[in-house]
N, CA, C and O atoms as CSV, one atom per row, in Angstrom:
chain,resi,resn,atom,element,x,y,z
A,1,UNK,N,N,-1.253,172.071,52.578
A,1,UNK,CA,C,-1.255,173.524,52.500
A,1,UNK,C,C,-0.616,174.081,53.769
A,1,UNK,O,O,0.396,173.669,54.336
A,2,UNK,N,N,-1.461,175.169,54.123
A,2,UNK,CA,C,-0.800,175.359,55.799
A,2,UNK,C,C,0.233,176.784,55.689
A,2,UNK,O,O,0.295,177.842,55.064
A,3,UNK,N,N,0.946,176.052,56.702
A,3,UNK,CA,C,2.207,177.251,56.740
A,3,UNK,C,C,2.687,177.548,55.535
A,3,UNK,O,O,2.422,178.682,55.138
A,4,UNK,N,N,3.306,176.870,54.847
A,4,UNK,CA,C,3.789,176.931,53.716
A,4,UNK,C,C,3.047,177.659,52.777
A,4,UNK,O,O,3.687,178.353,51.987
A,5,UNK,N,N,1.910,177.641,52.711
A,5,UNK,CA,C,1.605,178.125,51.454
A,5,UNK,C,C,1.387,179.847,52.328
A,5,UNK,O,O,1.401,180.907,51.701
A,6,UNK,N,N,1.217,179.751,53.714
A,6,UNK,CA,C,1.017,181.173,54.284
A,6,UNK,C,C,2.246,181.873,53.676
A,6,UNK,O,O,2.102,183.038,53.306
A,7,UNK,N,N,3.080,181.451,53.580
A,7,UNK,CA,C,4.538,181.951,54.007
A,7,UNK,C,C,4.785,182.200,52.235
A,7,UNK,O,O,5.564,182.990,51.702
A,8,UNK,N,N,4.028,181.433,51.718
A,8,UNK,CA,C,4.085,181.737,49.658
A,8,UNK,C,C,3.472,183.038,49.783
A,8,UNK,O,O,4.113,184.058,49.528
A,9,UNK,N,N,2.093,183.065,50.214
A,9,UNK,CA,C,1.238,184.084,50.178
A,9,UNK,C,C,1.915,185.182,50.341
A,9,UNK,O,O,1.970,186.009,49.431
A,10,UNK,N,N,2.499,185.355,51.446
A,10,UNK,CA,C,3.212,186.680,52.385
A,10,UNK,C,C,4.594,187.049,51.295
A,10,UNK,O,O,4.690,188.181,50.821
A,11,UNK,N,N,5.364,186.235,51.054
A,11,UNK,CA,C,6.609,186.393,49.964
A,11,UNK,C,C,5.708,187.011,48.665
A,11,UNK,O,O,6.128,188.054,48.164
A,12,UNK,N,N,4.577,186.440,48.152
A,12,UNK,CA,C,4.483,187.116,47.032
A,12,UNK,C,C,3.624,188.582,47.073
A,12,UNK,O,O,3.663,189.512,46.267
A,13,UNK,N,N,2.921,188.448,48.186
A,13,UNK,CA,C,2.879,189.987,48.327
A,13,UNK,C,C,3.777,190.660,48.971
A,13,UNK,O,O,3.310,191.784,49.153
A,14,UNK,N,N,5.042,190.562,49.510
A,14,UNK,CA,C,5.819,191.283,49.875
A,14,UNK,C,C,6.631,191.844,48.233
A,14,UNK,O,O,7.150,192.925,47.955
A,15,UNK,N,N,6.440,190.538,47.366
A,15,UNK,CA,C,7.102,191.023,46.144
A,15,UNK,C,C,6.736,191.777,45.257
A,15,UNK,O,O,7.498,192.370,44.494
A,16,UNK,N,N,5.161,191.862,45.254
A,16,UNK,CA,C,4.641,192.704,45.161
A,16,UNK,C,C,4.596,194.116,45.158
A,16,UNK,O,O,4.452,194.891,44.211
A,17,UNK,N,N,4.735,194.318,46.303
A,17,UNK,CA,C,4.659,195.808,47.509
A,17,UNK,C,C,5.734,196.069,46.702
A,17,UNK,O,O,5.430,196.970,45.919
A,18,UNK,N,N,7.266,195.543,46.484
A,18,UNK,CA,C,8.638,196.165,46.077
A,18,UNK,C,C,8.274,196.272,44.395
A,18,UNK,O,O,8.762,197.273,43.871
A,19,UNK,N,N,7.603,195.511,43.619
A,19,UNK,CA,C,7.139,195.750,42.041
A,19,UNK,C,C,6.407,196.131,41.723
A,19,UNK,O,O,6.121,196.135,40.526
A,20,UNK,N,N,5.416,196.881,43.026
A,20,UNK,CA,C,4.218,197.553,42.359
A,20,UNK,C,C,3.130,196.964,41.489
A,20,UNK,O,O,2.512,197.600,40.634
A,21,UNK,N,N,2.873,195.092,41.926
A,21,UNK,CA,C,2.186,194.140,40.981
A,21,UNK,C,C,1.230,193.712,41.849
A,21,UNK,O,O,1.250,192.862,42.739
A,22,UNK,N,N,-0.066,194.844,41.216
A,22,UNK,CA,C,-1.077,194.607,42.069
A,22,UNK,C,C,-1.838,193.452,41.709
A,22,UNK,O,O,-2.928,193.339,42.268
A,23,UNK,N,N,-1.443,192.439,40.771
A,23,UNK,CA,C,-2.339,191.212,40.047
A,23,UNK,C,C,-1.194,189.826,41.362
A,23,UNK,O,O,-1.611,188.869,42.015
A,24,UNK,N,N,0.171,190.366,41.232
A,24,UNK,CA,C,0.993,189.404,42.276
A,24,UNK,C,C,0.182,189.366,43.474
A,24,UNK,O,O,-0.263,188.358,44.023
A,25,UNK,N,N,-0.019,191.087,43.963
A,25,UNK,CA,C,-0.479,191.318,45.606
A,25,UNK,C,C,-1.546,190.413,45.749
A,25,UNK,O,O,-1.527,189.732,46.775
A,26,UNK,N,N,-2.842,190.182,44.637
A,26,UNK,CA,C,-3.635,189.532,44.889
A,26,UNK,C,C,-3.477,188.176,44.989
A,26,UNK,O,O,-4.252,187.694,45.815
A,27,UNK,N,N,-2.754,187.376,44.447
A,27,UNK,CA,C,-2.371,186.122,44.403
A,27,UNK,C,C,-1.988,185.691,45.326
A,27,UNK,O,O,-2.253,184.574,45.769
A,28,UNK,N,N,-0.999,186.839,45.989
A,28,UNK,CA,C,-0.545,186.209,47.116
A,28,UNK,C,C,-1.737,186.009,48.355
A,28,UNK,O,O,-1.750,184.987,49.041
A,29,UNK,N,N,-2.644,187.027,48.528
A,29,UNK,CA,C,-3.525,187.247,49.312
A,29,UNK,C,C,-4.694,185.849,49.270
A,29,UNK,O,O,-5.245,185.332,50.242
A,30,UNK,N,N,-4.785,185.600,48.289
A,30,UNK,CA,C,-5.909,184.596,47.948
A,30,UNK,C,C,-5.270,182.549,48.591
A,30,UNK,O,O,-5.681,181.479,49.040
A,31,UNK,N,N,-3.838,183.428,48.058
A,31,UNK,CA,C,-2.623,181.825,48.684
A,31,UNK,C,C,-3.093,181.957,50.146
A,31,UNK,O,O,-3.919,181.148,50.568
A,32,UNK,N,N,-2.663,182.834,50.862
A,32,UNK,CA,C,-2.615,183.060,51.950
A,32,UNK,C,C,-4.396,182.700,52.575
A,32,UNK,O,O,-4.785,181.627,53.036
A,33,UNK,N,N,-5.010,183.662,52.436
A,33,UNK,CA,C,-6.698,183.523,52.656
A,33,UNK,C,C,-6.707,181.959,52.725
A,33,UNK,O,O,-6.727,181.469,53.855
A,34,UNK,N,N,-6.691,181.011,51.502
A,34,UNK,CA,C,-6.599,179.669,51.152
A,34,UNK,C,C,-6.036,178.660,52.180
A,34,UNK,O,O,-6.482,177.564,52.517
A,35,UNK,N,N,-4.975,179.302,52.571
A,35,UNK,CA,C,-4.422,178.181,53.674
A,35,UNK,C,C,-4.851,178.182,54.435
A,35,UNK,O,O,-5.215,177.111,54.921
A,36,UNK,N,N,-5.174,179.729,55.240
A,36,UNK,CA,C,-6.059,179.865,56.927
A,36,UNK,C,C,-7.115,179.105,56.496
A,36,UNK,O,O,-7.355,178.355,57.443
A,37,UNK,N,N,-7.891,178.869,55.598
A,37,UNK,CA,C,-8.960,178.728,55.491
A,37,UNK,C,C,-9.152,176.743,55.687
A,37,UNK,O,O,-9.952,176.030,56.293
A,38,UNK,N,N,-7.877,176.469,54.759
A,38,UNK,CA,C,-7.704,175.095,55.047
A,38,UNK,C,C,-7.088,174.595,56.668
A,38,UNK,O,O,-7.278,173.440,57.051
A,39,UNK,N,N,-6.502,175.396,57.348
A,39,UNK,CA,C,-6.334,175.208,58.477
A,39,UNK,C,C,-7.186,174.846,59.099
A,39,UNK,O,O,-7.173,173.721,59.599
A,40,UNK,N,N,-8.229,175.735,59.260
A,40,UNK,CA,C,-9.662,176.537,59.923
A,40,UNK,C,C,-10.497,175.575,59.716
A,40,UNK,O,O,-11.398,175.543,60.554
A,41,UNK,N,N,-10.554,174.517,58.655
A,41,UNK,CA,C,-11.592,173.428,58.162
A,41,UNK,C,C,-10.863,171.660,59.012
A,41,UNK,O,O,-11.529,170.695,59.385
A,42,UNK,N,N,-9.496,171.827,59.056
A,42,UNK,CA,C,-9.051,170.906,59.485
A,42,UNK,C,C,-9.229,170.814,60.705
A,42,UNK,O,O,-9.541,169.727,61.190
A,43,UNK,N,N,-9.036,172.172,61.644
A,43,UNK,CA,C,-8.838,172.129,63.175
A,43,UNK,C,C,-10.654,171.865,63.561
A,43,UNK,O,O,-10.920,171.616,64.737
A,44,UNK,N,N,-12.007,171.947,62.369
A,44,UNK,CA,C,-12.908,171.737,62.877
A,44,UNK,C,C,-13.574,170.166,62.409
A,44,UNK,O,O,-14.492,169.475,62.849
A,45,UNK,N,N,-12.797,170.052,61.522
A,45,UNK,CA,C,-13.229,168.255,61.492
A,45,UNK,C,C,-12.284,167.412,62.296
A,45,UNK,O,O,-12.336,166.190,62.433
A,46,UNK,N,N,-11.048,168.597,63.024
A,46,UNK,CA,C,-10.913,167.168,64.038
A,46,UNK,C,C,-11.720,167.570,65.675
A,46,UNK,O,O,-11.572,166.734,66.566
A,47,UNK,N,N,-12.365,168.575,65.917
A,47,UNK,CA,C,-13.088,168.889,66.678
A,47,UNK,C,C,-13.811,168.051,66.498
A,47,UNK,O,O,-13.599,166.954,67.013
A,48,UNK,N,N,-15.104,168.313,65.569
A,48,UNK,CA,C,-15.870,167.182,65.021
A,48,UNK,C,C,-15.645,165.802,65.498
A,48,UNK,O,O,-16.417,165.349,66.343
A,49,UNK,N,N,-14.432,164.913,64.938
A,49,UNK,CA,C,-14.557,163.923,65.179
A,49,UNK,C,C,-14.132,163.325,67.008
A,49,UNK,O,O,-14.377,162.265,67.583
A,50,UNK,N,N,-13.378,164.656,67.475
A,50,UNK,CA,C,-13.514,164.428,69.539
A,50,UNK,C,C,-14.978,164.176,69.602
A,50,UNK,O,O,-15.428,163.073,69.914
A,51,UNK,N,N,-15.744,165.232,69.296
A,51,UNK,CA,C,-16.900,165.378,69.942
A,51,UNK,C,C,-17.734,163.787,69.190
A,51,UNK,O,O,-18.889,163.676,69.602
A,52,UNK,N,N,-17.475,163.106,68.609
A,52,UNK,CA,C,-18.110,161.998,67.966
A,52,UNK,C,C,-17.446,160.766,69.106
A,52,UNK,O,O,-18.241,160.102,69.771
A,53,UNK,N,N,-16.365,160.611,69.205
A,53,UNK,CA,C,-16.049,160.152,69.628
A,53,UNK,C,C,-16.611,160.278,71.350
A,53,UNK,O,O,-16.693,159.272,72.054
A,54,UNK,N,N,-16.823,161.106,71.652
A,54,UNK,CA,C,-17.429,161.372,73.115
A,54,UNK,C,C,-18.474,160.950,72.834
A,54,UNK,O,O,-18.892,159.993,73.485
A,55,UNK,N,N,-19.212,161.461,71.851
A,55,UNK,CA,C,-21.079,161.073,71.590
A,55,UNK,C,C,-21.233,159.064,71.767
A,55,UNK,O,O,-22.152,158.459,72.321
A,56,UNK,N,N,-20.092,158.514,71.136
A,56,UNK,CA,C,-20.144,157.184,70.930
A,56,UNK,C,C,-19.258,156.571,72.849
A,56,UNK,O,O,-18.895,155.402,72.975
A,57,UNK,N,N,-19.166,157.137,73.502
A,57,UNK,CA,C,-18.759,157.270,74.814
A,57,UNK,C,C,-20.000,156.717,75.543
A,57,UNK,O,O,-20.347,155.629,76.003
A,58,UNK,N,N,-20.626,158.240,75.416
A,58,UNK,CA,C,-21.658,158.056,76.026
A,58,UNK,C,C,-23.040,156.842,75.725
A,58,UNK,O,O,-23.783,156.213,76.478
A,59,UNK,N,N,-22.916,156.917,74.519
A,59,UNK,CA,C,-23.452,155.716,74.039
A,59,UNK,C,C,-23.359,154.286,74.511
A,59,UNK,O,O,-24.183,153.376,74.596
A,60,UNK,N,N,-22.547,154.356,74.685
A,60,UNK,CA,C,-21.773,153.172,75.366
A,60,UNK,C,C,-22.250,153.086,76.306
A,60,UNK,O,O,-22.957,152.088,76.448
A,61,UNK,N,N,-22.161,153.893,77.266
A,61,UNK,CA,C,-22.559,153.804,78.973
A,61,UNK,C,C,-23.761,153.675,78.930
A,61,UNK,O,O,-24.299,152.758,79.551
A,62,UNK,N,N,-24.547,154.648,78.112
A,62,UNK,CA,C,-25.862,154.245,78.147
A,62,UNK,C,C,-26.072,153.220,77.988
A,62,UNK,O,O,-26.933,152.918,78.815
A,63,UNK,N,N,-25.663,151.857,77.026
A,63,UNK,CA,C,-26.193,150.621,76.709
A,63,UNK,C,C,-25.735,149.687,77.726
A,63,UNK,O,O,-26.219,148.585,77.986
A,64,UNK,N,N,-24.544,150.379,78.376
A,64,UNK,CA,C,-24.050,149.211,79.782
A,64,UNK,C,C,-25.046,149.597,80.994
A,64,UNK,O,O,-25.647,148.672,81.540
A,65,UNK,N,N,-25.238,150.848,81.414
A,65,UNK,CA,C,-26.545,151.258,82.245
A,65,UNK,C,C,-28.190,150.471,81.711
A,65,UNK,O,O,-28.930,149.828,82.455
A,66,UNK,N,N,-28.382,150.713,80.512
A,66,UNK,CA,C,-29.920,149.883,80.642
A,66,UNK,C,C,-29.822,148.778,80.737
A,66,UNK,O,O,-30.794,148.292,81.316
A,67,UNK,N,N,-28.535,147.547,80.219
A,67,UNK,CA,C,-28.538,145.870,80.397
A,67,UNK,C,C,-28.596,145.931,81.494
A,67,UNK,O,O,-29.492,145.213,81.937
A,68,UNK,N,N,-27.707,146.807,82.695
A,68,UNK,CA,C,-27.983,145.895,84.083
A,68,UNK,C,C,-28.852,145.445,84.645
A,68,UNK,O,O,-28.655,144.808,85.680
């Protein structure tokens, strides 16, 4: 999804706006909504998986700190 479909979204409500197709305007809006939204889910499961990756970090140290 992504840019691309932003950039569908925005073209079909721009085509809209010039045809007066308020069923297009929405389509496009919902394309658009849809992608931020898939963006917005991606940029937080790879947050997610930094912060996992740190959690299993620390983990680590912890288990090399109590063997000594």
């Amino acid at each position: 999804m992504g840019l691309l479909d932003k950039l569908l979204g925005r073209g079909k409500k721009a085509a809209a706006d010039l045809t007066d197709n308020a069923r297009l305007r929405q389509e496009g809006q919902h394309q658009e909504q849809e992608a931020t939204a898939e963006d917005r889910a991606a940029h937080h499961e790879e947050l997610a998986q930094k912060e996992r990756e740190r959690a299993a970090e620390h983990h680590a140290a912890r288990d090399d700190t109590t063997a000594s």
